[in-house]
C-alpha positions in Angstrom: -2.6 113.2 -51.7 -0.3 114.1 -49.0 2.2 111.8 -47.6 1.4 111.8 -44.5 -2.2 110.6 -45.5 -0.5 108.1 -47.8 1.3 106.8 -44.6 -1.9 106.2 -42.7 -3.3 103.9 -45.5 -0.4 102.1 -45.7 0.0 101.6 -41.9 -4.0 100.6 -41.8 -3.1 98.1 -44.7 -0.4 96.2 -42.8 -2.6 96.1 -40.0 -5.6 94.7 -42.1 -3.6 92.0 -43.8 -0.4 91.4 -41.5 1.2 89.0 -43.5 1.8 91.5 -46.1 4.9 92.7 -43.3 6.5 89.7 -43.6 7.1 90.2 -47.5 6.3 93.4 -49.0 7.3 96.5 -48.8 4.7 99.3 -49.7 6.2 102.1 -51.0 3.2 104.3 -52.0 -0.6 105.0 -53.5 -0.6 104.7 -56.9 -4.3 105.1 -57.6 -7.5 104.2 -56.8 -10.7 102.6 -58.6 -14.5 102.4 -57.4 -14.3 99.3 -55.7 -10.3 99.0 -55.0 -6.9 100.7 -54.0 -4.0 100.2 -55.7 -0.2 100.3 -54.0 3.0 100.0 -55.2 5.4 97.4 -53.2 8.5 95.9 -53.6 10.4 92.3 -52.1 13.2 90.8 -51.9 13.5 87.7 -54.1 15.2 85.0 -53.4 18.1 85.6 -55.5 18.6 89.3 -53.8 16.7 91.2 -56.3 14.2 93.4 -55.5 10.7 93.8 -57.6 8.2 95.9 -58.2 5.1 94.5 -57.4 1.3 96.1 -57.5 -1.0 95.4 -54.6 -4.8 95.5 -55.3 -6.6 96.2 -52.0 -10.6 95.1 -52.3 -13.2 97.1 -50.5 -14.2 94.9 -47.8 -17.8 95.2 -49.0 -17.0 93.5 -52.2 -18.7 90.0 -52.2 -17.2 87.2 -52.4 -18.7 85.9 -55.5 -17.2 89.1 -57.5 -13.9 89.4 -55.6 -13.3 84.9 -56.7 -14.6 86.0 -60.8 -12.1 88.8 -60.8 -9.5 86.2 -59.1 -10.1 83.5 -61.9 -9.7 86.0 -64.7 -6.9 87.2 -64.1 -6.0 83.1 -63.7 -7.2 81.4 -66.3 -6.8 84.5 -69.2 -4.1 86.8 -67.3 -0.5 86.4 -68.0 -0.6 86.2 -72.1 -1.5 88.5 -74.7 -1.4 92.1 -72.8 -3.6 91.0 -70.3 -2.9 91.6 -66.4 -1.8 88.5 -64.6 -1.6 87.8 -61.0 1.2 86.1 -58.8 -0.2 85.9 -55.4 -3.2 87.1 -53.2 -3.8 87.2 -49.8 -7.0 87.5 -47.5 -7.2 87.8 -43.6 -11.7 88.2 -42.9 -12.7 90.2 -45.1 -9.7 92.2 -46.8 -8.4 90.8 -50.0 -5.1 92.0 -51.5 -4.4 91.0 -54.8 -0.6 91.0 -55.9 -0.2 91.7 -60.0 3.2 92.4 -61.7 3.8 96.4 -61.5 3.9 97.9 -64.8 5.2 101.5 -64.7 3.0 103.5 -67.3 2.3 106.8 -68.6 -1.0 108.8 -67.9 -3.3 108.5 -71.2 -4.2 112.5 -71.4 -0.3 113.5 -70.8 0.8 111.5 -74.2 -2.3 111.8 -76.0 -1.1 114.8 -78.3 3.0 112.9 -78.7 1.9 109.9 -80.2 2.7 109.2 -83.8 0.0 107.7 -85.9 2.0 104.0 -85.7 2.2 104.4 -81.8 -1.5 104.8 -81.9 -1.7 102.4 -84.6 0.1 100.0 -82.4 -1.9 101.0 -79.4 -5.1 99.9 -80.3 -3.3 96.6 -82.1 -2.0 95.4 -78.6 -5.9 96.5 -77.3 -7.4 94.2 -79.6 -4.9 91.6 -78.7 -6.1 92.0 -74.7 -10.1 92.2 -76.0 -9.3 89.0 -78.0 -7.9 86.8 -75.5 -10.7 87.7 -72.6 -13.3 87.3 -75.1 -12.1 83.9 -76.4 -12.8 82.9 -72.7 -16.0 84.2 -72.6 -15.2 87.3 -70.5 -17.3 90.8 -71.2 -14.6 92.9 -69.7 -17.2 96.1 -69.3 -14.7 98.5 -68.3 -12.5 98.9 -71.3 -11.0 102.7 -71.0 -7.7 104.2 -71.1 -6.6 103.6 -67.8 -7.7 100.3 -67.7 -5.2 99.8 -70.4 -1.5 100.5 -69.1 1.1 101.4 -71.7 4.7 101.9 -71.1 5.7 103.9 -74.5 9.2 103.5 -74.1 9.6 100.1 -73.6 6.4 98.8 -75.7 4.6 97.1 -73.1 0.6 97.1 -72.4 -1.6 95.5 -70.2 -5.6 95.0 -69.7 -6.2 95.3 -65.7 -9.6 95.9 -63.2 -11.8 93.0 -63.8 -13.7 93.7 -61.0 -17.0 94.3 -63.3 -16.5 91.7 -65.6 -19.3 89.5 -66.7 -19.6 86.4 -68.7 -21.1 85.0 -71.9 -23.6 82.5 -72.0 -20.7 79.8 -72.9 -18.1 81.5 -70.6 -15.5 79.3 -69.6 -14.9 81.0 -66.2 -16.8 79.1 -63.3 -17.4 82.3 -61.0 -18.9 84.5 -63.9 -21.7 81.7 -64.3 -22.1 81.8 -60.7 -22.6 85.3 -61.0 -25.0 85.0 -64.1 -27.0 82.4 -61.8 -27.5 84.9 -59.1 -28.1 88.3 -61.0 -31.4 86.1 -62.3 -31.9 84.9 -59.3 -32.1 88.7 -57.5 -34.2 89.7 -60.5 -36.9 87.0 -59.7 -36.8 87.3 -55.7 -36.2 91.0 -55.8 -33.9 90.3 -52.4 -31.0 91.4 -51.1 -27.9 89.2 -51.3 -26.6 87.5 -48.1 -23.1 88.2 -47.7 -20.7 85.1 -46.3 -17.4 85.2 -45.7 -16.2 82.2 -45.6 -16.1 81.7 -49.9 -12.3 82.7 -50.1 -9.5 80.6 -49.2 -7.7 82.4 -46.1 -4.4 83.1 -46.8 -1.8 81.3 -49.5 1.5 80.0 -48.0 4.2 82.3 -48.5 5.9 82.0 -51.7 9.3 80.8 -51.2 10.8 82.8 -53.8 10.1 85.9 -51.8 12.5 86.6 -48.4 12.8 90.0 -46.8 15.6 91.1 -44.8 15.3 91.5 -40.9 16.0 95.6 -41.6 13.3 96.3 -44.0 10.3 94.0 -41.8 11.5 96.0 -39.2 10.8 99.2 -41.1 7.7 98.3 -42.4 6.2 96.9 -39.4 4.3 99.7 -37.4 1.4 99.7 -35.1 -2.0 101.1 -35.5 -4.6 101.7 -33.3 -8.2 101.6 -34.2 -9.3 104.5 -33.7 -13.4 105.6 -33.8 -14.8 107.3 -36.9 -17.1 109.8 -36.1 -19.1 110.9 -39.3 -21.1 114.1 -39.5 -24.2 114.8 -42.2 -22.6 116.9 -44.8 -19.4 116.6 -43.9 -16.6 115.2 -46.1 -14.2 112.1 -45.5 -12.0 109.8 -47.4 -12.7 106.2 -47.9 -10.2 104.0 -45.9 -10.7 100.6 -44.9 -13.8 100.0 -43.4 -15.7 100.5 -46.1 -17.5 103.9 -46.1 -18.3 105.2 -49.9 -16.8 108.1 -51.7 -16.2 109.2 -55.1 -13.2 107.6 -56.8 -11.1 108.3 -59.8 -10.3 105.6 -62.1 -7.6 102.8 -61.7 -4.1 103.5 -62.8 -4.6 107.1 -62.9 -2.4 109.3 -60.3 -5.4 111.3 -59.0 -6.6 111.9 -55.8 -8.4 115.1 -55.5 -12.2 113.3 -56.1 -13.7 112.1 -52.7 -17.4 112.2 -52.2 -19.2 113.0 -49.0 -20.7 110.2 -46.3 -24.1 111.0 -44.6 -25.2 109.8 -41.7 -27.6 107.5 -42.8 -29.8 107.1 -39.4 -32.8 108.4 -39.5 -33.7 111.0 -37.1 -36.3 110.0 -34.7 -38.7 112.5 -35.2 -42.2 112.7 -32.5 -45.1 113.3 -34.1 -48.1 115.5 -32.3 -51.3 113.9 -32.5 -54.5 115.9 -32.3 -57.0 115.0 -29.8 -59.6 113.0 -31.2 -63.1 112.3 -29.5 -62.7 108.4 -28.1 -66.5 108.2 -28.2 -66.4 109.2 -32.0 -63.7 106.4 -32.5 -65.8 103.5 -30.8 -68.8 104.4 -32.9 -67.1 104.9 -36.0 -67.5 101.8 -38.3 -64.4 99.9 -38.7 -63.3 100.0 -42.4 -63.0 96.5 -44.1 -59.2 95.5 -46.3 -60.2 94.2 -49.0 -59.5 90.6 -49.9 -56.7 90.0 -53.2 -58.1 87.6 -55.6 -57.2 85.7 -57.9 -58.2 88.2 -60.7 -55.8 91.0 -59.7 -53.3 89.3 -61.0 -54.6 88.7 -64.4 -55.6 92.4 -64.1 -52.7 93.5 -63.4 -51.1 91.8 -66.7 -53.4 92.8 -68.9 -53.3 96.3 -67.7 -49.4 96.2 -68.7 -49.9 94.3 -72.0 -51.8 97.0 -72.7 -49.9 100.0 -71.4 -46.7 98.0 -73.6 -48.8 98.5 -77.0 -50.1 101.9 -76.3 -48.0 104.3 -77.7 -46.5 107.1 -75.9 -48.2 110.8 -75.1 -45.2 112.4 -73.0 -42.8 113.4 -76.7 -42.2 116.5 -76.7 -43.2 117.2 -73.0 -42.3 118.5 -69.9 -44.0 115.7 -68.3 -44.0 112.2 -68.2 -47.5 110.6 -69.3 -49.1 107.9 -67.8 -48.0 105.2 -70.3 -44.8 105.3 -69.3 -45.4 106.0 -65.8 -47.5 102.7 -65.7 -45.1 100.4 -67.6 -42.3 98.2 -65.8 -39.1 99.1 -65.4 -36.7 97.3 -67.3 -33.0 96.2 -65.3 -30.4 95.5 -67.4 -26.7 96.0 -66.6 -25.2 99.2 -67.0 -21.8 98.6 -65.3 -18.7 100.9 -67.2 -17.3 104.5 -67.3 -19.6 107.1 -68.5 -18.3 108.3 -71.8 -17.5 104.6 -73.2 -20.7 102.8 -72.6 -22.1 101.6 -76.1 -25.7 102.4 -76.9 -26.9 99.0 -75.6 -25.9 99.7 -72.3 -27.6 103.5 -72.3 -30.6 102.0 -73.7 -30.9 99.0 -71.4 -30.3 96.3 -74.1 -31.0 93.0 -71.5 -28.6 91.1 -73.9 -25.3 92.6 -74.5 -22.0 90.6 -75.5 -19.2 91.0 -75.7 -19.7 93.9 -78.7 -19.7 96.1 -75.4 -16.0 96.4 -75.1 -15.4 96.7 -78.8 -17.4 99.9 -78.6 -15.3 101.1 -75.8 -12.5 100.3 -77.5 -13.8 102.4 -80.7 -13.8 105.4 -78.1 -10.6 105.1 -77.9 -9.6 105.3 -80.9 -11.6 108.0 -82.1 -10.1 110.1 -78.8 -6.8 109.3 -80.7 -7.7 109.8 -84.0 -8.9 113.7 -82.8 -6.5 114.1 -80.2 -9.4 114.9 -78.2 -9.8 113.3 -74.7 -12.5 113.1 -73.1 -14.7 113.4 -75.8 -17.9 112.1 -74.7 -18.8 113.5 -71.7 -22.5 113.7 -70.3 -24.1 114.1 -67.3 -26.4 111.1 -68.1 -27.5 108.4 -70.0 -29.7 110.3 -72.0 -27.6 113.2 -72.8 -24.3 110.5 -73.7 -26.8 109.2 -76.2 -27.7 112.6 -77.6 -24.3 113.0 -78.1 -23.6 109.9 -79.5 -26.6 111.1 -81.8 -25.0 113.7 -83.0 -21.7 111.9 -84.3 -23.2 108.8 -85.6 -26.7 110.5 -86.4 -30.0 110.0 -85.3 -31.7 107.8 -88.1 -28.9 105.4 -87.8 -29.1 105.2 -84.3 -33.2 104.8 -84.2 -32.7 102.0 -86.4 -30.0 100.2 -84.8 -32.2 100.6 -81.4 -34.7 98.4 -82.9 -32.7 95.8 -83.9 -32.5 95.5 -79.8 -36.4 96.1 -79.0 -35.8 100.0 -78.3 -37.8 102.5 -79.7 -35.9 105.7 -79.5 -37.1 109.6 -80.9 -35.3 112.5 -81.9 -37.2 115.8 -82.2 -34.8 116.7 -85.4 -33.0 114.7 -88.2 -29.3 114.5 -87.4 -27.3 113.6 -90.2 -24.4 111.1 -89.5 -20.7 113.4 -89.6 -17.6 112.4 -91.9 -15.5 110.6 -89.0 -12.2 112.0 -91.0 -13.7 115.6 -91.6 -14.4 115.4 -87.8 -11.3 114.3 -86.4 -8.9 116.2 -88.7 -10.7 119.4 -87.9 -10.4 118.6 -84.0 -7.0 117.3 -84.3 -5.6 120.5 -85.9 -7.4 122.6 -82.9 -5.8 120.7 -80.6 -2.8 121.0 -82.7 -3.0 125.1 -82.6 -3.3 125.5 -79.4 -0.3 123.2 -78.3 2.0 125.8 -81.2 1.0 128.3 -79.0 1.7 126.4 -75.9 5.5 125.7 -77.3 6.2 129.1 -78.9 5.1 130.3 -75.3 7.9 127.6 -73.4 10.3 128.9 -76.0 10.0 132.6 -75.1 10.3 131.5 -71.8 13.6 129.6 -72.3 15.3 132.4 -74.4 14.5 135.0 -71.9 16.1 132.3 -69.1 18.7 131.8 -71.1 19.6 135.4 -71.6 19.5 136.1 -68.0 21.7 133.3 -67.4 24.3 134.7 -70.3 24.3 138.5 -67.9 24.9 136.4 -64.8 27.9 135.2 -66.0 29.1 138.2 -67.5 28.3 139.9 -64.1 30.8 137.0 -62.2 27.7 135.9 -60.3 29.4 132.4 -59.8 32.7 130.8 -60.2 34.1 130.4 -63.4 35.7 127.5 -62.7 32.6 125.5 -62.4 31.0 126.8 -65.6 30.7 123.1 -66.7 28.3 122.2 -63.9 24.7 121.3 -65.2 23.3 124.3 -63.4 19.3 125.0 -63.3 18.4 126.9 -65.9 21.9 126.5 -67.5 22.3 126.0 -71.1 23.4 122.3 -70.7 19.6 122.1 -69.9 18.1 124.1 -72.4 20.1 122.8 -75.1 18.5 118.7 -73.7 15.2 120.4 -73.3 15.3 122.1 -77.2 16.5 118.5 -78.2 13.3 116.4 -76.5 10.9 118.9 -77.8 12.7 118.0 -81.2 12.2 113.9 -80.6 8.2 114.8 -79.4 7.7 116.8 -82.7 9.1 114.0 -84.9 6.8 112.1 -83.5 3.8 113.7 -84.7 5.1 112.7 -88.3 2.1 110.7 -89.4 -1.0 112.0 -88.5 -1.2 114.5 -92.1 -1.4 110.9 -94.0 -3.8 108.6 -92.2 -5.3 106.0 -94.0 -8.8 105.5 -95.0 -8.4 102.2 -93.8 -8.4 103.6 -89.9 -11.5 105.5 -90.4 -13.0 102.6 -91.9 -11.7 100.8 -88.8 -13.7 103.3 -86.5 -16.6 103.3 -88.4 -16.7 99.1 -87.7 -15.9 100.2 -84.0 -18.4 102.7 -83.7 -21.2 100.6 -85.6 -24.5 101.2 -83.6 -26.0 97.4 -84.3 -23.9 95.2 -81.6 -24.8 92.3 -83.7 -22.7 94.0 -86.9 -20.2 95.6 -84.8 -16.6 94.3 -85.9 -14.9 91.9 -83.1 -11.5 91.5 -81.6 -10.3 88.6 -84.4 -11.6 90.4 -87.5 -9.7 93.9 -86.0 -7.0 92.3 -85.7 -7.4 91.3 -89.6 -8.2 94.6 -90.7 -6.3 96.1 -93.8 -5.1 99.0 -91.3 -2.7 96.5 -89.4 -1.4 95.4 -92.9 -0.3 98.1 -94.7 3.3 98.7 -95.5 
């Protein structure tokens, strides 16, 4: 993202929310989710000192409803036990800006292949930690993924963040998330479309006193911004900025920007349509045709046709086509909320009743992509093919079976058997391993041939000798700190030639296909892994 772009969002965010002016000043973009932005800030406090602060800007589409559950999350369970608090928020109509504590973080896929097997072993500790505290509240978290996770590796701190797809239990203690339970049954009953209001949201908290900004820096900060019109073409691509349009996003907490999506122009074109001439004396003659009257019976037709169709079995295995058995049965909604790649079978399968064994599987994901030092490693187009893949790891009689524990019935046109998690992740781990030798025996090359050109630049008197003490690019000063932090990164890799049983027995609990058998937050937490010496 350029910076000029990043300036234009930031001036059209102080013009949304003004107030934000008076205290913070944004500094940059740090990421983006599907239903957010993501800033980083700073104030002054009180005391003179300024801190970091992290400034979640809603979609102004979001309802209400959603945008006050993700508010009383982060409430009631944020601020304890690596889970995401938040210190003030601020609305002006219908722009929300949530301010969290800024935790600077390391990208997921850039440490994956440094981490020792006790940083990962401590990873996924401080995971279950998060998992266990939501669910003891009674929050699903549904979005449990690496960068949902932040983890500072140097100074051992983590935090669970995004709630903005949470969902609660049926004993939740979080008032909102039954609201929302109330009124996903009701749409499933009416079948209608919510009605927005925007009047559910306090308008904006006082001020915090803590917080004072100098004259200098509101006068920086404050800019004007004129509205200008948004002209949108079919086909052709924008970026999302604050009035809502949709694009593709990346995830939240990830530093990329190069996804956007592409806005149509959704008006229908007006199209005339040429009648032929008909004979108006064949029209008046013409009998008129009679609607026929509903009854009473359709109904009870209609039901028996589908308790019929439900115990019929299906024709279309094996097929290029879909038979009329399933064509005529109902479709069944069921959430399917989360990042494709960490959605348990449940949610691919449309299990109406999943818990809070949801994020557990997400959180087995994980761990298996650390385990194999792969990352992603499920990746499907769709939900069929993600469980295919699934198949293939966990196996396909194990996964049929575990189906019907849920009222699914699913087929496989071969027997797959269910892979050695340890055969499968040592053998992945050392190809990733190989390929990153190769990687550093390629940097090393690289540096010695540097190094040597650096050595016949001096001999030729290319600069002064009398500042041959300078930390010059390229100098050996450099090489010689570069040489020694490639030393501390391969130390850490000490660890993963003995891993326990006990952590593939640990991913085996994670990646159990029954949710009702799947291991929880508390007895992960237990496990003999976190307790050896």
């Amino acid at each position: 993202m350029s910076s000029g772009d990043n300036a234009e969002e930031i001036e059209k965010l102080y013009a949304a929310v003004p107030r934000l002016c008076d205290i913070f000043c944004i500094m940059q973009k740090i990421g983006e989710g599907t239903f957010s932005s993501v800033y980083l800030a700073t104030a002054r406090l009180k005391s003179g000192e300024d801190m970091k602060f992290a400034l979640k800007h809603l979609i102004p589409t979001s309802h209400p409803t959603r945008i006050a559950a993700e508010l009383e999350c982060l409430t009631v369970a944020g601020g304890e036990d690596n889970v995401m608090g938040v210190k003030y928020c601020f609305r002006n109509n219908d722009h929300v800006v949530i301010v969290m504590p800024y935790l600077e973080h390391e990208c997921f896929v850039d440490i994956l292949h440094y981490l020792s097997f006790e940083e990962a072993k401590e990873y996924m500790f401080n995971l279950f930690k998060a998992l266990r505290r939501i669910h003891e509240f009674g929050i699903v978290h549904r979005d449990v993924k690496p960068s949902n996770f932040l983890y500072n590796r140097h100074q051992k701190q983590f935090a669970l963040v995004d709630f903005g797809l949470a969902q609660g239990t049926p004993d939740t203690k979080i008032e909102q998330l039954k609201v929302l339970q109330i009124k996903k049954q009701e749409s499933c009953s009416q079948n209608k479309p919510h009605t927005i209001s925007g009047n559910r949201l306090p308008q904006n908290i006082p001020v915090p006193r803590d917080l004072v900004l100098p004259p200098s820096t509101k006068q920086s900060v404050k800019r004007l911004w004129s509205h200008s019109e948004i002209q949108i073409n079919q086909g052709v691509k924008v970026k999302e900025g604050l009035l809502g349009y949709p694009s593709q996003r990346s995830v939240f907490g990830e530093r990329n920007f190069n996804v956007h999506g592409t806005v149509t122009n959704k008006n229908p074109t007006v199209k005339a349509i040429k009648q032929s001439k008909i004979d108006v004396e064949s029209t008046k003659l013409a009998p008129k045709k009679t609607i026929p009257t509903k009854t009473p019976s359709d109904g009870v037709a209609k039901k028996s046709v589908r308790s019929i169709l439900a115990s019929t079995p299906c024709e279309c295995f094996a097929r290029n086509q879909v038979c009329f058995v399933c064509l005529g049965r109902s479709r069944q909604v069921a959430p399917r909320a989360g990042t494709p790649g960490f959605r348990a079978p449940e949610v691919l399968t449309k299990c109406p009743n999943q818990t809070t064994a949801i994020d557990m599987w997400s959180a087995g994901v994980i761990f298996l992509s650390l385990l194999s030092g792969r990352y992603h490693f499920f990746n499907a187009p769709d939900d069929m093919n993600a469980l295919a893949q699934i198949m293939t790891i966990r196996g396909s009689k194990e996964t049929i079976q575990a189906a019907k524990t849920f009222g699914k019935t699913i087929t496989c046109s071969k027997e797959l058997p269910a892979k050695n998690l340890r055969t499968l992740c040592e053998s992945l781990r050392n190809v990733c391993s190989a390929s990153m030798q190769f990687a550093e025996q390629d940097e090393l090359q690289r540096m010695r041939a540097e190094l040597q050109i650096q050595i016949l630049e001096k001999e030729d008197g290319w600069f002064d000798h009398d500042t041959h003490t300078a930390s010059l690019p390229g100098s050996t000063h450099k090489h010689e700190s570069q040489a020694e932090s490639m030393d501390i990164e391969q130390s850490n890799m000490n660890g993963w030639d003995r891993v326990p049983d006990e952590a593939y027995h640990l991913l085996d609990r994670l990646l159990d296909m029954n949710p009702a058998t799947r291991i929880t937050a508390e007895e992960a937490l237990n496990h003999p892994l976190f307790h050896i010496v």
